[in-house]
Each structure stands twice: as structure tokens, then as C-alpha cells.
C-alpha positions as CSV (number, residue, x, y, z in Angstrom):
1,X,8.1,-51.1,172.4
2,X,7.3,-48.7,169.7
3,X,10.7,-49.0,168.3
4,X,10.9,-52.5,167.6
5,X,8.2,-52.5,164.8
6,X,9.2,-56.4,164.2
7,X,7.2,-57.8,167.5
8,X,3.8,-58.7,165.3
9,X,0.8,-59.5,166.9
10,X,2.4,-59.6,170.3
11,X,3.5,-55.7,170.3
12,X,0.3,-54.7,172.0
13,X,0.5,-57.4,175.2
14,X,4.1,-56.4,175.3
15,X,2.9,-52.8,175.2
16,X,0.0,-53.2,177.7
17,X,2.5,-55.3,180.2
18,X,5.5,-52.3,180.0
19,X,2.6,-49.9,180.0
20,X,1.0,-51.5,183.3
21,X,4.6,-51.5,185.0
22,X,5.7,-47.8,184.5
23,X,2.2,-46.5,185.7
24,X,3.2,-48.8,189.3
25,X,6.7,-46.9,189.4
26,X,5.2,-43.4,188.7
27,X,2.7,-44.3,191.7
28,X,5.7,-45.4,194.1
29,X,6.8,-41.2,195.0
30,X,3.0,-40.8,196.0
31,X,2.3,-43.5,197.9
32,X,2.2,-42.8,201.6
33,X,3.4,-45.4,203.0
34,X,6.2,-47.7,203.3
35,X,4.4,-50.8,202.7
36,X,2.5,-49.2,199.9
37,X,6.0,-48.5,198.2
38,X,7.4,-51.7,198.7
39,X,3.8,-53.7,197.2
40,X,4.0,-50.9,194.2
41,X,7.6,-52.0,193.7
42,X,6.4,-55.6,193.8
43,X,3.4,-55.3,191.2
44,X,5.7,-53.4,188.9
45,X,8.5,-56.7,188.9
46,X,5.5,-58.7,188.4
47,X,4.9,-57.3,185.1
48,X,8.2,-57.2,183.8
49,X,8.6,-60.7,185.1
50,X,5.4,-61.2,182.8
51,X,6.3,-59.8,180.3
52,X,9.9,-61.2,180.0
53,X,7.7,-64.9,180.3
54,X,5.9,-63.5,177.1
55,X,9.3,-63.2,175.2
56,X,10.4,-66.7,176.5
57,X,6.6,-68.1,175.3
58,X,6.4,-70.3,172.0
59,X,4.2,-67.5,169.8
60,X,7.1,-65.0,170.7
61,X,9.3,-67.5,168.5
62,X,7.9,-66.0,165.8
63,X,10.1,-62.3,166.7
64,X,13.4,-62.8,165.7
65,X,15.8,-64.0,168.1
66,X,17.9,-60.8,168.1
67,X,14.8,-58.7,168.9
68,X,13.7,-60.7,172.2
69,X,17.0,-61.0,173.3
70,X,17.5,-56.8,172.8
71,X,14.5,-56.3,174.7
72,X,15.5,-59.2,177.3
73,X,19.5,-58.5,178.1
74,X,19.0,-54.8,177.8
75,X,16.0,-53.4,178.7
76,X,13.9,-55.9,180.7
77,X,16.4,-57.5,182.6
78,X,18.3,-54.6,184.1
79,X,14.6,-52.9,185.8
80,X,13.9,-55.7,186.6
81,X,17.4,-55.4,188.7
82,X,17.1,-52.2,189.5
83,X,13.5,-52.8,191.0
84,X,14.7,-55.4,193.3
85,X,17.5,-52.9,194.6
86,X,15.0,-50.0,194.9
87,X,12.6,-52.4,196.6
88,X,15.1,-53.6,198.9
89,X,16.2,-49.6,200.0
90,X,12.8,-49.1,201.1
């Protein structure tokens, strides 16, 4: 999020949303048990599922169209993926 200086006003939800998802995956290894993963691994897709919704939003129209869909197609999406995967394996 830092490196895409061009996100205005909306750089600190975006921020707070990533943010709020990494600190559920760095939770996951601790957690003790397997239900606790799996609802970790859950509240992390949540966010990126939010946070993807904020890119999609009308004020996000004002980002260009190359930056939301760099930050969709190649970072969201594919943890979002991944999540699913790792969420599934547990």
C-alpha cells in the first residue's frame, strides 16, 4: 500500500484493511486450535474481501484504473486464493 502513492484519501482504509488481515495470518501458527486456525483464516479473507469491495466502491473511481486493477489482479486476488487453499488444508 505504501508503494502506490496515487490511492488519495483512501490509502489509509486500504492500509488499515491489509494491515487488519496480515495481523490474522501472523495469529494463525499460534492459535491452539484447529477451529481457531480455520476462524483466523476466515477473518483474514474477510478483510481482503473488504478491502477488494473498497477498490470496486464509486470514491475508489477516483485511483486510476491501472492502480486498482494492480492491486486487485495481483496482489489481492491471489491471498485471497491462497487463503481459501490454506483454509481448506486445515
Amino acid at each position: 500500500m505504501t508503494l502506490a502513492p496515487d490511492l488519495g484519501l483512501l490509502q489509509t482504509a486500504f492500509r488499515t484493511l491489509a494491515t487488519a488481515a496480515r495481523d490474522r495470518v501472523a495469529q494463525i501458527p499460534d492459535a491452539t486450535t484447529r477451529r481457531k486456525r480455520r476462524a483466523l483464516a476466515k477473518a483474514a479473507f474477510k478483510k481482503l474481501t473488504a478491502l477488494s469491495h473498497r477498490l470496486a466502491a464509486k470514491k475508489a473511481r477516483a485511483i486510476p484504473i491501472a492502480t486498482r486493477e494492480r492491486l486487485d489482479a495481483t496482489q489481492i486476488s491471489p491471498l485471497r486464493k491462497d487463503l481459501v487453499a490454506y483454509r481448506k488444508s486445515l
